[in-house]
C-alpha positions in Angstrom: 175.8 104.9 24.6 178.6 107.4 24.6 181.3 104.9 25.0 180.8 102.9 21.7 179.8 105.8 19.7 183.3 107.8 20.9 184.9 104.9 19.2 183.2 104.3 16.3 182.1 107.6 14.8 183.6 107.8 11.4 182.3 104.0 11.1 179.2 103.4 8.7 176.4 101.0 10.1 175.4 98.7 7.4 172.9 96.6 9.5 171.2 96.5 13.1 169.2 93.9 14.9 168.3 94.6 18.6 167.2 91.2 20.9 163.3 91.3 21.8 164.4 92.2 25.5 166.6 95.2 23.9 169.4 94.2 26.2 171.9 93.3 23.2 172.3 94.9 19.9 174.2 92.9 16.8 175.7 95.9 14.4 177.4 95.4 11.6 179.6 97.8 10.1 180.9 98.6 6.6 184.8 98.2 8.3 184.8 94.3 8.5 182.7 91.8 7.4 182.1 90.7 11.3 179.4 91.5 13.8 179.4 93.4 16.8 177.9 92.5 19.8 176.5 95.3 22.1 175.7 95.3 25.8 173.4 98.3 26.0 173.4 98.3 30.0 177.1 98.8 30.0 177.4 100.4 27.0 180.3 98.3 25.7 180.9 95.8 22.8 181.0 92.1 24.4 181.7 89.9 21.6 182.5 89.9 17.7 181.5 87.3 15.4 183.2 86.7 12.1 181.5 86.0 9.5 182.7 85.1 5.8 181.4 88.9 4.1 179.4 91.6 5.2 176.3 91.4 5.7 173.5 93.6 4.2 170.7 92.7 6.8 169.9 91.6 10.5 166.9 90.3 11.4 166.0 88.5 14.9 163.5 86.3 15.2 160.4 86.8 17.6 161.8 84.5 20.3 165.2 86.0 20.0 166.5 82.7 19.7 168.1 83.2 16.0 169.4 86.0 13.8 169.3 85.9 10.5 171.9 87.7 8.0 171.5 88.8 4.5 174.1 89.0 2.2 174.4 90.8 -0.8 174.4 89.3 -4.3 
């Protein structure tokens, strides 16, 4: 995964949540309050999704149908 670690080196990972298959990874970071959306086949970010703060936690569910966020209190 050299091409999103070159970018994002000197950004802290708060949270990470891999899908049951291990094809996508959801990170959130300590930069924004949004989550990042990783193809690990081609080793690039797909999507972002913004949420209101950031989260503490990531958890997926069994099915990978759902993850679940934590925030902090």
């Amino acid at each position: 995964m050299s091409a999103v670690c070159a970018n994002t080196r000197s950004i802290r990972v708060v949270a990470l949540a891999p899908t049951p298959s291990g094809d996508r990874l959801y990170v959130a970071t300590a930069a924004d309050s949004g989550l990042a959306v990783v193809d690990r086949y081609t080793e690039s970010a797909k999507t972002n999704i913004i949420l209101p703060e950031p989260p503490s936690d990531l958890r997926m569910d069994q099915l990978g149908r759902y993850l679940l966020a934590r925030f902090p209190k």
